[in-house]
N, C-alpha and C positions, 0 to 999 in steps of 0.2 A: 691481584686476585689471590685469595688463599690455596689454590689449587685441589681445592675438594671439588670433588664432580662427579654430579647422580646420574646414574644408567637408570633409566625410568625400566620398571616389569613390564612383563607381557600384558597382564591385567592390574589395573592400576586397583587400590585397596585404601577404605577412606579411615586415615587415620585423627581421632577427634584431635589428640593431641599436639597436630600440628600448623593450628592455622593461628597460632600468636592471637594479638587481641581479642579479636573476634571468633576465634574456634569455639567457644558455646553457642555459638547460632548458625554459623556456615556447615551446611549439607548439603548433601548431592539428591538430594530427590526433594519433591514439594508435597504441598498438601497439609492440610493442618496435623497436630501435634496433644491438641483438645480441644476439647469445646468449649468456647464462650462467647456469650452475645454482647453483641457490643452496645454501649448507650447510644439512644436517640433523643439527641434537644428539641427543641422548642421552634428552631430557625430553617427556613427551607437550607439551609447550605450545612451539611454534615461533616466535617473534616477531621481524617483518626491521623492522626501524625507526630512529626517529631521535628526538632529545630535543627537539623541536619542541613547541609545545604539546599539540598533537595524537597524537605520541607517546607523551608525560609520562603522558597520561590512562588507557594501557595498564598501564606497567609500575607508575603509583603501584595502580592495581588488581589488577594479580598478585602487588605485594610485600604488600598487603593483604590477598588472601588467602592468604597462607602464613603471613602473621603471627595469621592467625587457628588455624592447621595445618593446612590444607589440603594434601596432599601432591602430591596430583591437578593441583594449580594451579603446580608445578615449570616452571620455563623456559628454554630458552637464549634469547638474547637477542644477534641480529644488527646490524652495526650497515650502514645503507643513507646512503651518502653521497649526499642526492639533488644537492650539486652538481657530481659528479660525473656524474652519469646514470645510478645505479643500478637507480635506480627503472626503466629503463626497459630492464633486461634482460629474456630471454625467459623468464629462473624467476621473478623479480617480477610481469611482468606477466600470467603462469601465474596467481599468486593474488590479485591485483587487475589487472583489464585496465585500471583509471582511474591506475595509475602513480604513485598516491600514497599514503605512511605513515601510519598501520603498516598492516601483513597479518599475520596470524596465521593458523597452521595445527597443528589439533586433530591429536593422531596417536592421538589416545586409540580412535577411531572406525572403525571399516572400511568405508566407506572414508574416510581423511581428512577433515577438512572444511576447507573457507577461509571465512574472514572477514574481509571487508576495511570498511571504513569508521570511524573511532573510536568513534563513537556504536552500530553494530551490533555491536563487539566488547566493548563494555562490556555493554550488554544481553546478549548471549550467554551471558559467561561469569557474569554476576550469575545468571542461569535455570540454569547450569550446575551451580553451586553453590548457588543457592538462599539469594544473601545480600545484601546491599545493594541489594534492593529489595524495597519492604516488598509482603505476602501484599494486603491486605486492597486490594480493588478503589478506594476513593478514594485511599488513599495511592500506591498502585501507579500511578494515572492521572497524581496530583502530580506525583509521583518524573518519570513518563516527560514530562509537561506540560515540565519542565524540562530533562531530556535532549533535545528535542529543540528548545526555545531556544533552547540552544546552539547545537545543529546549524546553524540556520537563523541566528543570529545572529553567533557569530565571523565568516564571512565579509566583514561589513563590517567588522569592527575588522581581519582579518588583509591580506586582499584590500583590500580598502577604505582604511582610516584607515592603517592599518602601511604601505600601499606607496607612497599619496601624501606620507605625512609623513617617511618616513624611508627609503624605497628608489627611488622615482620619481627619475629623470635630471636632471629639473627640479622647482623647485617651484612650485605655482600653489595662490593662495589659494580659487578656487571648489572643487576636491576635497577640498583640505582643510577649509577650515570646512564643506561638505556631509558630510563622515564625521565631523568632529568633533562635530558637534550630535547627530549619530544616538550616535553611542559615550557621550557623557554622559549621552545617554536612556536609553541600556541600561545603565549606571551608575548612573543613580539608580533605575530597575528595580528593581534587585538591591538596591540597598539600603534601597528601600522593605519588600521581600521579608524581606531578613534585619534590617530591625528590629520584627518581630512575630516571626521564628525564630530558632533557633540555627542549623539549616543551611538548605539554600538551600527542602527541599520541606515540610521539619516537623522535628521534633525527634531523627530519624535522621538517620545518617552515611550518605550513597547514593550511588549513581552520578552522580546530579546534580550533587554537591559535586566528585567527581573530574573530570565531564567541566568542568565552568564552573572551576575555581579555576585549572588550568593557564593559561587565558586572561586570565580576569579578577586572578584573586587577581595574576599576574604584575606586569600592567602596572599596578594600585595600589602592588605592590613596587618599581616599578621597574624589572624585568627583563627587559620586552620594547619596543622601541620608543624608549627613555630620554624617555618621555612626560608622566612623573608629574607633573612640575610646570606640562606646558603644559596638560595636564586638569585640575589642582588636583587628585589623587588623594586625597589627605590630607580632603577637607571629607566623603568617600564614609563616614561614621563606622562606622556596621554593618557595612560592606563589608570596610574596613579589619580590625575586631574578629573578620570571618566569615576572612579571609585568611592573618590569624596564626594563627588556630588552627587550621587546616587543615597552614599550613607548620610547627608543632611537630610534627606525626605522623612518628612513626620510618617509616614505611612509606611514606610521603609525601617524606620529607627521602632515602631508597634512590631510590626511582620515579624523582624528579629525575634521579638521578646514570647512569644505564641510557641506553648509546648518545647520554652529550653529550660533544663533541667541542670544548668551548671551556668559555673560562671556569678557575677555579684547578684546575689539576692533580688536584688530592686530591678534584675534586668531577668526575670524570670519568670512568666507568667504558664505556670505549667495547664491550665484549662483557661480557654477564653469565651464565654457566653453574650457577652455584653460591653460595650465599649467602657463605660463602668469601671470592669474588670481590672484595665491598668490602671486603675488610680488605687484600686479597696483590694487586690487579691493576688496581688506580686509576692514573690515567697518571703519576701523583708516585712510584708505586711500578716502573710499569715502564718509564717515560721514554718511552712514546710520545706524542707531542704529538697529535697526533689530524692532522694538516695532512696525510696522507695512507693 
């Protein structure tokens, strides 16, 4: 430890200058910032978002269910630059007042609906279509036991581990070995889990696998954090084996590519209107770099 140590005030006082990466967008109150309306396509499924983890877990679920034929489950697909402060226009914050990716809006309904949360819009539309998540009352309790793991758990690997280790201003060894011991627990969690299963709640492909693999599956890959090796990612064996097979799925390997804005050209599809779209409108095909 460096031995430096804050006495927090009486009244704490929000300085912009010190939230590292992200201090252009992090504030302590809500509510929009101005006003803009947001675009409406053509498709009952409205989705404003970003290829965040927490994004990914939307769009790999609507390109799953089309891949099953689902027509109903068609989408445009917006793309919300939150470092820009999109997120905290008056049409975004219209459909989530918490400011944060994704929001989806059902047009299929009269009147509308919104759903904001990742975890409540996976649920959603699994009931909506009636598919990856299984009928029968134990598996179904599984399924959601694990949805909402997630929920409750990435916050420390994103919030937590990802901002001390890799976006914090400074570094300090107490945050980080504090989030790193929890993240390896929740690493070997999982891979306790998935070695007695194929997926993460039983022997079905579910919501569960879409919400946890954008997160977890990432960062055993590599692709979020550049952490693998300071976790030993590689020793996670199940985890590892639950990971790739998740990222061969055609519908999984689309999801990815839906509103990211980095990363190889050919793997960026920053608007998605039309299935179409990945073959004619990937940023290598239409030279927009995503930087604005």
């Amino acid at each position: 430890m460096s031995g430096i140590t804050y006495t927090p005030p009486k009244v704490w006082q929000w300085n912009m200058e010190s939230g590292g990466t992200f201090a252009s967008i992090n504030r302590p109150i809500a509510g929009s910032t101005h006003d803009k309306d947001l675009p409406v396509g053509q498709h009952p499924l409205q989705l404003y978002s970003l290829a965040t983890p927490n994004g990914v877990k939307v769009t790999i679920m609507l390109e799953e269910l089309l891949a099953l034929g689902f027509d109903g489950a068609e989408y445009d697909a917006y793309l919300i630059q939150i470092g820009e402060g999109d997120q905290f226009g008056s049409g975004f914050v219209d459909i989530n007042p918490n400011s944060k990716i994704p929001a989806l809006v059902d047009h299929s309904t009269t009147p509308p609906i919104r759903v904001f949360e990742s975890g409540s819009i996976l649920l959603y539309l699994a009931e909506k279509f009636s598919v990856f998540l299984p009928h029968t009352p134990a598996q179904r309790t599984e399924t959601l036991n694990w949805l909402f793991w997630q929920m409750g758990s990435a916050p420390y690997l994103g919030g937590g581990f990802g901002h001390f280790y890799a976006y914090a201003p400074e570094k300090y060894q107490y945050p980080i070995d504090r989030y790193t011991m929890e993240i390896k627990r929740q690493l070997d969690v999982l891979d306790r889990q998935l070695a007695e299963h194929q997926y993460i709640s039983g022997r079905e492909y579910t919501i569960a696998d879409m919400a946890i693999w954008p997160w977890y599956g990432a960062l055993v890959k590599n692709r979020v954090y550049d952490a693998a090796e300071f976790l030993e990612a590689h020793s996670y064996q199940h985890l590892n084996r639950w990971a790739e097979e998740i990222d061969r799925r055609p519908a999984v390997q689309r999801g990815r590519m839906v509103n990211r804005t980095w990363g190889e050209p050919e793997g960026q599809l920053h608007e998605r209107h039309h299935a179409s779209d990945f073959d004619t409108k990937t940023a290598d095909k239409t030279g927009d770099s995503g930087d604005g």
